[in-house]
N, C-alpha and C positions, 0 to 999 in steps of 0.2 A: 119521321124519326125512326120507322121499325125499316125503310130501307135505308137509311141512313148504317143503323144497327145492321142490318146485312152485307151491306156493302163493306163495312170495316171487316163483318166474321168473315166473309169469304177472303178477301184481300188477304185476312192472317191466315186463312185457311191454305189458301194457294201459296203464301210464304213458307208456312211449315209444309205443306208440301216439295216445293223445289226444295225446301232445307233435307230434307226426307230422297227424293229423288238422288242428290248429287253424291252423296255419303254413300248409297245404293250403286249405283253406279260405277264409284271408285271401289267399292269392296268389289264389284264383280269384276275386276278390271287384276286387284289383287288376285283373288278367286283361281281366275284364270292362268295367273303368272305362276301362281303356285302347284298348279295340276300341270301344267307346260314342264313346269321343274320335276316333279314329280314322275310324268313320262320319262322324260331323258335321263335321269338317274336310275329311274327300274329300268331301262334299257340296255344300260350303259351296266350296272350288275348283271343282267342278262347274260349281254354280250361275253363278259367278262366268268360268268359259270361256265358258260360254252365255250368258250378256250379254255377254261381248267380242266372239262369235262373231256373234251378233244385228244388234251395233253394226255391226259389221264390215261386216256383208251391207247396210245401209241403203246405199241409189244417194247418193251425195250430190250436189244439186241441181245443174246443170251451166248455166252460163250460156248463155244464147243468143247467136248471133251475129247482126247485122243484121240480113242475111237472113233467118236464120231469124223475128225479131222481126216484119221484115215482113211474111213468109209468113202466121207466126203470125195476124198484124193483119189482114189480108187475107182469114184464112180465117175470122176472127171479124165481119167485116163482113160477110160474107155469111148471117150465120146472123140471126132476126127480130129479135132485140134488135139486133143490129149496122146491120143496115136501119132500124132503130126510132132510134136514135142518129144514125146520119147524118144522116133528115129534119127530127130536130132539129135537128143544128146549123147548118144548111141555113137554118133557119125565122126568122124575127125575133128570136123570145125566145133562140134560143140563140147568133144573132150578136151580141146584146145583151147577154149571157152574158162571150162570149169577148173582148167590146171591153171589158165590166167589168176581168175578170181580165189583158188586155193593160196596161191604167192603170198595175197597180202590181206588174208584173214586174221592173222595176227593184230594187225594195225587196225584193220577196218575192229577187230572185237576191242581191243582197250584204247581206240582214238589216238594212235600215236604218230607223231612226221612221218609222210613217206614223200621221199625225191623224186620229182617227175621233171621229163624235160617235156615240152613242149615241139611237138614233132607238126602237127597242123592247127590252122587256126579255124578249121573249119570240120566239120562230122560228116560221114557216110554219106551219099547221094541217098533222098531216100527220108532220112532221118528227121521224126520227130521230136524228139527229144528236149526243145528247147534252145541254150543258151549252151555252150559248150565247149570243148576243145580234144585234140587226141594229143595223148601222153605218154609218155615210157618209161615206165617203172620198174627196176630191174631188170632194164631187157626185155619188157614185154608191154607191152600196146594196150593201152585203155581209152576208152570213151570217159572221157571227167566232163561231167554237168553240173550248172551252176543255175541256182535259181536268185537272182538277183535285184532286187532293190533299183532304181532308177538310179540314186545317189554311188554305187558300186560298178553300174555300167563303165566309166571311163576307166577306171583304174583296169577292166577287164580287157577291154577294145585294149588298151595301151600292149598288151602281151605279144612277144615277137614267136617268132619258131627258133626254134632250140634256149631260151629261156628256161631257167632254173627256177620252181618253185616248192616249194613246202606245201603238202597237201594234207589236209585231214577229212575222213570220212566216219558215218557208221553202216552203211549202207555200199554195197554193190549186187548189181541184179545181171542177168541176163534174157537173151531172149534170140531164138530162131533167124531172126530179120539182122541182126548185128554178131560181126565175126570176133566183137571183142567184148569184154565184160567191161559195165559200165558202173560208172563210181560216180555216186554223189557226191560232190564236194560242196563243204559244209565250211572248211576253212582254209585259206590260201594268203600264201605271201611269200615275195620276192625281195630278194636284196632285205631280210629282216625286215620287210615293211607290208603290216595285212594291209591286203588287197581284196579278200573278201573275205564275208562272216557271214552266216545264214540267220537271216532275220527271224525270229520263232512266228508265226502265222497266228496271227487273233483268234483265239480259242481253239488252237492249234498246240502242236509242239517243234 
């Protein structure tokens, strides 16, 4: 009878036992899922102070004052390319330059039509510059660059030599390597019909 009595308390014993064990088990199994979660979230804050922290520390760009601009300017002039610059513009080609790009400072300051014929379909031997064409503006010869869009390419390719177009800019620059001042163009069209428009640049202007 008393193993009789043993044998049932063990049986229940080992019952409540595995009932005990499995419930164990599964909570360590939760346990586990939860401290995994836990990792990767403090990490992922982690990660995330450390890019604010990063961002934080970058200088942000401080404009310059006048002075300083001219300092700046002053101390770049003095270095060979800045010497190399000067005597250009000093020289015929680059006061022929600077009297091009004075012509059409009007238009280029308030964006207004300037008539350009189309004299080449091609720019300088040499030339970086891009996507472009040379033009004649009152008489006088420019580099007009286009920065274009894939969907603007044909209507551009389609341009003949001596073609009539409406140009708008706000931008002309120069430069030592090029015998003519160069004009951004920003807007263009032929026969009343744009042919190109300058796309603004994603977080750009």
């Amino acid at each position: 009878m008393k193993n009789l009595k043993n044998a049932l308390n063990e049986s229940d014993l080992s019952a409540d036992r595995s009932m005990l064990i499995k419930p164990t088990k599964n909570m360590k199994k939760v346990i586990y899922a939860l401290i995994l979660l836990l990792v990767v979230v403090s990490g992922l804050v982690f990660a995330n102070r450390e890019i604010k922290n990063e961002t934080s520390k970058r200088p942000t760009p401080k404009s310059l004052s006048a002075a300083e601009r001219e300092s700046e300017l002053k101390k770049w002039e003095a270095t060979p390319e800045g010497v190399k610059f000067k005597k250009w513009e000093a020289s015929p080609a680059g006061k022929n330059v600077y009297a091009g790009a004075a012509k059409i400072k009007k238009h280029i300051i308030n964006f207004t039509n300037m008539e350009a014929i189309i004299t080449s379909l091609s720019l300088p031997p040499g030339s970086r510059l891009g996507f472009g064409v040379m033009a004649r503006i009152n008489g006088v010869d420019y580099i007009v660059t286009f920065d274009p869009e894939k969907s603007q390419l044909e209507q551009l390719h389609s341009l003949k030599v001596n073609d009539k177009i409406i140009i708008r800019s706000h931008y002309v620059s120069y430069a030592p390597k090029y015998l003519y001042p160069i004009v951004s163009g920003e807007y263009a069209e032929r026969d009343s019909k744009v042919i190109f428009k300058r796309v603004p640049r994603k977080g750009g202007c």
